[in-house]
NUBA-703531 format. One record per residue (C-alpha): residue in three letters; x, y, z. Coordinates in steps of 0.1 Angstrom, whole numbers, plus 2048, in hexadecimal, padded with zeros to 3 digits. Each point is the difference from the previous one (the first is absolute). Layout:
! NUBA-703531
alaXYZ
...
***
This chain:
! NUBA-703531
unk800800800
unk81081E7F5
unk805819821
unk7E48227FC
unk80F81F80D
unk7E6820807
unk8108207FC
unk7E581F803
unk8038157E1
unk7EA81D80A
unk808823804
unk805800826
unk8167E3803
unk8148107E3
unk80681A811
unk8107EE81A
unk8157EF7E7
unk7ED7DE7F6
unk80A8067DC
unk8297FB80D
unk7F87E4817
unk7F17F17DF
unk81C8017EC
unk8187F481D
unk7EB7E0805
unk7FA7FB7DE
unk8258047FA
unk80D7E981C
unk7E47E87F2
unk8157FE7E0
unk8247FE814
unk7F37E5814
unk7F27EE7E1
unk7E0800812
unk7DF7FF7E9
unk7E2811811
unk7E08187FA
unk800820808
unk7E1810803
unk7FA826807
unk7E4801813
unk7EB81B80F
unk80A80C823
unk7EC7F581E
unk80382480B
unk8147FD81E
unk8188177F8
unk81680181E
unk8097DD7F3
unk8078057DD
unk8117F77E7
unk7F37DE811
unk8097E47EC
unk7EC7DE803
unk8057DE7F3
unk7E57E37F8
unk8127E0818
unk7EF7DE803
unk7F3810824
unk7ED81D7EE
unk8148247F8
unk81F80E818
unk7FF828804
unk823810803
unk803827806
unk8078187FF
unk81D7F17E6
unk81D8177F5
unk8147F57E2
unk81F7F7815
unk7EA7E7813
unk7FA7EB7E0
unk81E7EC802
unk7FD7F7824
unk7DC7F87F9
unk8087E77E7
unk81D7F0818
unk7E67FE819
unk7E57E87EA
unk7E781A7FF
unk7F57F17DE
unk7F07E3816
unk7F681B81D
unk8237FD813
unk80881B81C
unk80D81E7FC
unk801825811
unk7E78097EA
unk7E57E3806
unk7DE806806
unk7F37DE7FD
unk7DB8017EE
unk7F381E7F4
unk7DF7FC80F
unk80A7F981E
unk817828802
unk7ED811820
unk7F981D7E7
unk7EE7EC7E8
unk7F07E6813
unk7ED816813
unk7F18087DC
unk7E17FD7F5
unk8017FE7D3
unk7E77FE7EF
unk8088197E5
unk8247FA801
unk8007DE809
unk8177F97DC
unk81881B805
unk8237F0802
unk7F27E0800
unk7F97FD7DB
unk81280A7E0
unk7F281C7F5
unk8007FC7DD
unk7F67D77FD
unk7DD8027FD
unk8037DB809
unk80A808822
unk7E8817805
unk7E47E27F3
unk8137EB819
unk7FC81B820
unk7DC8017F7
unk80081E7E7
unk7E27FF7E6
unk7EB7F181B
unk7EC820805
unk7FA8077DB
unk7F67DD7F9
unk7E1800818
unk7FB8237F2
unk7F97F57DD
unk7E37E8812
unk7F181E80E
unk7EB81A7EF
unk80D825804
unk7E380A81B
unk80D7E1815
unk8268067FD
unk7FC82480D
unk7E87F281D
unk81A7EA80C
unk81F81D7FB
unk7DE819813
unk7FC7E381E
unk825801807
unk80281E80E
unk81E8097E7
unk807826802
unk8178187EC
unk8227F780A
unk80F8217EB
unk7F6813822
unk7DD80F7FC
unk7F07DD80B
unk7E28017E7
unk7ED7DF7FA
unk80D7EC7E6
unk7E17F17F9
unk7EE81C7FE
unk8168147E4
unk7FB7DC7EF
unk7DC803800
unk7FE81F7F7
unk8187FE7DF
unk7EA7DE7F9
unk7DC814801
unk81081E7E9
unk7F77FC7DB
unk8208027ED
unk80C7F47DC
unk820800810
unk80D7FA825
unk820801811
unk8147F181B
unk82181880B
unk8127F181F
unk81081F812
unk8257F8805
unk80F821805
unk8107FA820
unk80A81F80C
unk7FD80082A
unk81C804811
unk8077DA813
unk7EF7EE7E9
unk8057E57E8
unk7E67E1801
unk7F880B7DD
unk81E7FD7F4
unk8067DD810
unk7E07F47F2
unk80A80A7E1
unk82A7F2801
unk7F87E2816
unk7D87F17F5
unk7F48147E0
unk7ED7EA7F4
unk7E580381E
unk7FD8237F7
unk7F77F47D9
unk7EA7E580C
unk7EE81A819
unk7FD81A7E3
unk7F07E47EC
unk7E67F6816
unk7F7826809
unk7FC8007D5
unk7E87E17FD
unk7ED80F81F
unk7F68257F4
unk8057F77DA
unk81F8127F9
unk8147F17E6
unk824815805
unk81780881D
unk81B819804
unk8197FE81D
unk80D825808
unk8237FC80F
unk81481980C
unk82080A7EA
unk8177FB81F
unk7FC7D57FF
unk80B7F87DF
unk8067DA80F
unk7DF801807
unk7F380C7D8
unk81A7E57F5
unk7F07E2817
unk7DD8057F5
unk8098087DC
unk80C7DD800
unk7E57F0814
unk7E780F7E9
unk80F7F17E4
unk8047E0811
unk7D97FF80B
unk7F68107DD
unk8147E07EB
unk7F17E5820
unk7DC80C7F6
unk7FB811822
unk7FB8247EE
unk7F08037DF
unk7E27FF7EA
unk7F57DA813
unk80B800824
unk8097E0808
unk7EA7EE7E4
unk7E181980D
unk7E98187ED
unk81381B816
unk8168177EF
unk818818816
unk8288097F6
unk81381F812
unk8218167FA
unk81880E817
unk8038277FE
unk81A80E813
unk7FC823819
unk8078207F8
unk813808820
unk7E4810814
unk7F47FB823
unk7DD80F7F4
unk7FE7E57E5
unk7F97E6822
unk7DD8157FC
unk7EE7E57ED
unk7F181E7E8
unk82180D7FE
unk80A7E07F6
unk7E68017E1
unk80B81F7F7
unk8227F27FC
unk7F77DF7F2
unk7F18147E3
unk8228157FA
unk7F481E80E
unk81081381C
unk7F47F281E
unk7E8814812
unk7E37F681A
unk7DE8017F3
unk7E180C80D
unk7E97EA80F
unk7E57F87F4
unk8007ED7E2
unk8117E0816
unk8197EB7E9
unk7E87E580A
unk7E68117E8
unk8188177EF
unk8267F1800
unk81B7FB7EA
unk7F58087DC
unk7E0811815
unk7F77D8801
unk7F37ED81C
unk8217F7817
unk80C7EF820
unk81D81080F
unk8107EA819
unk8257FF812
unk8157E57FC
unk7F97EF81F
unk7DD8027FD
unk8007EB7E1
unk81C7E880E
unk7E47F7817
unk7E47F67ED
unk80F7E07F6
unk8067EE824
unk7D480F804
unk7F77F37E5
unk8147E0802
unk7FB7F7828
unk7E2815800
unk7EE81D80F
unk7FC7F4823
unk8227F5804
unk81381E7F6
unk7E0812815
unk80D7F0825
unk8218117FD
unk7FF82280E
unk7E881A816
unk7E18147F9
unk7FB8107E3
unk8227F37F4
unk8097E07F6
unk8157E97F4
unk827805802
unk8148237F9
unk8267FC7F5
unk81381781A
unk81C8137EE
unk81B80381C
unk81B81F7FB
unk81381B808
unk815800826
unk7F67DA809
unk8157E0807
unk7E87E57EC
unk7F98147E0
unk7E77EE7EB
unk7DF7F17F4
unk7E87F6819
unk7DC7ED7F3
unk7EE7FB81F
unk7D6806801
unk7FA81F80C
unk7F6804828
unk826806808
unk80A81E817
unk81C8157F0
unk8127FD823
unk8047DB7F6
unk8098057DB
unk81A81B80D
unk80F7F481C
unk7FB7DB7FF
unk8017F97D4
unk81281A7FA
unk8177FB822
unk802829807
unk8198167EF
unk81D7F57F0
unk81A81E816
unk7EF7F081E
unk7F782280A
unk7DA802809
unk7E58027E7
unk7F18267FD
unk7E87FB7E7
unk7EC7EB7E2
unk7F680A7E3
unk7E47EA7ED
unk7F48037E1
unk81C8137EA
unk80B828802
unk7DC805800
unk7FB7EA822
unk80080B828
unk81C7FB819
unk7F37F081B
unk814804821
unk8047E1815
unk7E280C813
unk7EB7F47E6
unk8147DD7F9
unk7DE7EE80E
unk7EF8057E1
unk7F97E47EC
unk8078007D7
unk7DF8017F5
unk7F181D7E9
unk7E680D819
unk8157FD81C
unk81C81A7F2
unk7E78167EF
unk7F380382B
unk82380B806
unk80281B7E3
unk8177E97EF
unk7FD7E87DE
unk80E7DE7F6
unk80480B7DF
unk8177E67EF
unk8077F3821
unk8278107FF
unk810802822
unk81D817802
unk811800822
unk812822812
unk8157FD81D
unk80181D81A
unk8178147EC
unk7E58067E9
unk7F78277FC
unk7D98007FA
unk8048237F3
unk8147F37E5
unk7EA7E67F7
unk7E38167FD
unk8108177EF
unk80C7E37E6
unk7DA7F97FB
unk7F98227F5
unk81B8007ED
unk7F87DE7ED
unk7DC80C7FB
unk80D8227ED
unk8187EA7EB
unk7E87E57F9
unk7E08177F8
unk7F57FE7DB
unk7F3821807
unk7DD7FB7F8
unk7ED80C822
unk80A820815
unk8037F6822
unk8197E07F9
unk8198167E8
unk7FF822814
unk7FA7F2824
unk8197E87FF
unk81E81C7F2
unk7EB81981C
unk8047DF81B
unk8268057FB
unk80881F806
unk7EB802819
unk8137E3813
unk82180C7F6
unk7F4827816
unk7F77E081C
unk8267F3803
unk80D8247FD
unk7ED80F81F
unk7E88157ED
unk7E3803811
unk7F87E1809
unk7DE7F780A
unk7F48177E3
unk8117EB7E8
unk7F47DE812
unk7DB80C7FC
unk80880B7DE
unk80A7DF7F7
unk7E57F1810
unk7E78147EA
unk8187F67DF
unk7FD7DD80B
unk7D7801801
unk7FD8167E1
unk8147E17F1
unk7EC7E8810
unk7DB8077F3
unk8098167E4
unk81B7EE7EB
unk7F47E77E0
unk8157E0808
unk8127F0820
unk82380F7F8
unk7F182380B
unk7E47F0819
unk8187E8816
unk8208177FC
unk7EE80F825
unk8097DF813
unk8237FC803
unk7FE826804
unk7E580181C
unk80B7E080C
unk82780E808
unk7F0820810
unk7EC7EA816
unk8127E380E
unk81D8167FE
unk7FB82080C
unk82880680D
unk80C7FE7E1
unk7EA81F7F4
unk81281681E
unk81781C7F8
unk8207F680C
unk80B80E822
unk81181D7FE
unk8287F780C
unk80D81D817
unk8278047F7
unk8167F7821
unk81181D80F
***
């Protein structure tokens, strides 16, 4: 049996230098005269580990990590071909702390499979889902996507199966699917894994959201900055356009549904899903007014279902284990699993699936195993630049959607970027400003004026000037920007600024006047 050897070729393990650990195996491979697969997986997303290399043994697979190129020799001394010991051994992957506490659903594939055998993906259960699809009628798919409880994962936590239904009862010669991959939060990246490690759930998801509201082409949006990302699912397309998965029969049905890839124009606003459309259709992208909806008026001004990445992803585990199972995971009003991007000043950076019902006390401090300087944490921000830092007085709340809109707070993509007490909050909230008045496409007032007025106004804060006329000043920006401004960039640019002034109220203090010694 000739040996396998896993070697994450994503973006993130990249970065830590996968691609050299590749070539240093592969090369030793060839000096040892040893024949063997190597196959460049996705990354199971625990990042602190990577590049984590793993290796298929009689026994099941053997994790090593995080593996530097000058361990590769020693590696191979030690038999880790057959799972032998080594510094970097971390016995089976499922059984890592970080990921066993895990529960996937969505990214149960990622760095398991190979991400471009369709095959493997068969043999991990992919197509499952669109196969009892094609049983269904449309009405019934979308009951069962409805029943599950499946919400917007992109951050604004709509329904799924509601835009579904709606795009189905819209007359249309022509509808559209467009999966919203423009990434652009800061501390996230479960898009882009899903995409690099399992893209073929994201086609197969697409697919079924086409045979269930009668739209017969996709588009996936992805930002300009994950050009691994474009290349993976150009391929996979190709490879489920040629295995009969995309085209004018899906899988020997009556259904027609094929997609593209598009890639971003390299602007935040274009996460705006009618930002997006602009874009899609070569214009400048600009946020709409609403109404018309792009579920009656979309792409094209056709019928279309705007989803994020994740939210797609899911519908294949609903529709392949069903509504009620993926229903039990989670609390209230949300449910199922949420994959918890883990970043900025922590030890255990990563991916984190778990249903949601969690505290972000425990994801912090017990997943994410506090800050990585080991000074104390200061503050969290969920949900992107756009999201609230929450002080450790508020680390009881759990991830759930409700729950953090209670605490003036949002999910959003479910990001989680860490600060340690060196943090300055005036900084941070001046940064938000300052992202909103880069970031604006300029269409509505209050988000491209208040946000260049929010700066300036913070920058007279840290020089002294006038204080608590300024801080009420930019109190007033903040719900001027709030209730008056046509998307979220302008609307949510208010929390991490209202959030910092606050929780943090210190850091908004002229600083005290020094009296010279005599």
């Amino acid at each position: 049996m000739i040996p396998r050897i896993y070697i994450p070729g994503d973006s993130g393990a990249l970065a830590l230098g996968a691609e050299k650990v590749a070539k240093a195996i592969a090369s030793e491979l060839a000096e040892r005269g040893i024949e063997a697969k190597i196959v460049r997986n996705g990354s199971r997303g625990a990042y602190f580990l990577e590049p984590m290399v793993e290796v298929a043994t009689a026994n099941g697979r053997v994790a090593y990590g995080p593996v530097k190129t000058s361990d590769v020799k020693s590696l191979f001394d030690s038999g880790f071909l057959t799972g032998g010991h080594h510094k970097r051994w971390l016995g089976a992957p499922d059984k890592i702390p970080f990921l066993a506490k895990q529960t996937r659903l969505t990214f149960a594939r990622c760095g398991v499979t190979d991400p471009l055998s369709l095959e493997s993906y068969k043999k991990h259960g992919g197509l499952n889902g669109l196969t009892n699809a094609l049983g269904l009628t449309p009405a019934a798919i979308i009951a069962q996507v409805t029943e599950s409880g499946l919400r917007g994962r992109g951050g604004a936590g709509f329904p799924t199966g509601i835009k579904w239904k709606t795009v189905l009862d819209t007359v249309g010669d022509r509808k559209y699917i467009v999966c919203n991959a423009d990434e652009g939060d800061s501390g996230t990246f479960a898009d882009r894994m899903i995409m690099e490690g399992d893209p073929f759930v994201l086609i197969e998801g697409m697919t079924i959201a086409g045979i269930a509201t009668g739209a017969t082409k996709g588009f996936v949006y992805i930002r300009s900055e994950y050009p691994h990302a474009v290349a993976v699912m150009n391929k996979a397309v190709e490879i489920a356009r040629k295995a009969g998965v995309l085209g004018a029969s899906v899988l020997g049905s009556p259904n027609a549904f094929d997609m593209e890839i598009r890639v971003g124009a390299g602007a935040y606003v274009c996460g705006e899903e009618t930002a997006l459309l602009d874009s899609l259709e070569g214009k400048r992208g600009m946020v709409r007014a609403k109404p018309p909806l792009p579920a009656h008026k979309g792409l094209f001004g056709k019928p279309t279902v705007i989803n994020n990445v994740i939210s797609l992803a899911s519908v294949p585990v609903i529709m392949d284990k069903g509504a009620a199972f993926y229903k039990d995971f989670g609390m209230g009003r949300s449910r199922g699993t949420i994959p918890i991007q883990i970043a900025g000043n922590v030890k255990y950076a990563g991916l984190f699936e778990a249903a949601f019902g969690m505290t972000l006390g425990e994801i912090v401090d017990e997943i994410g195993g506090g800050t990585a300087t080991g000074r104390p944490v200061k503050a969290v921000q969920v949900g992107g630049p756009l999201g609230a830092y929450f002080p450790r007085a508020l680390f009881d709340t759990p991830f759930d959607y409700e729950a953090f809109a209670a605490k003036d707070g949002l999910i959003g993509h479910a990001g989680i970027v860490v600060f340690d007490d060196t943090a300055d909050m005036l900084k941070q909230a001046r940064f938000a400003m300052e992202f909103c008045a880069i970031e604006s496409c300029g269409k509505c007032t209050p988000c491209r004026i208040g946000s260049t007025r929010g700066v300036e106004t913070i920058d007279r804060i840290a020089a002294g000037i006038e204080p608590e006329k300024n801080l009420a000043l930019v109190t007033d920006l903040c719900n001027t920007m709030k209730f008056g401004s046509l998307c979220a960039l302008g609307g949510f640019t208010p929390y991490p600024v209202m959030s910092s002034i606050t929780h943090f109220p210190d850091d908004f203090k002229p600083a005290p006047v020094r009296v010279a010694a005599e």
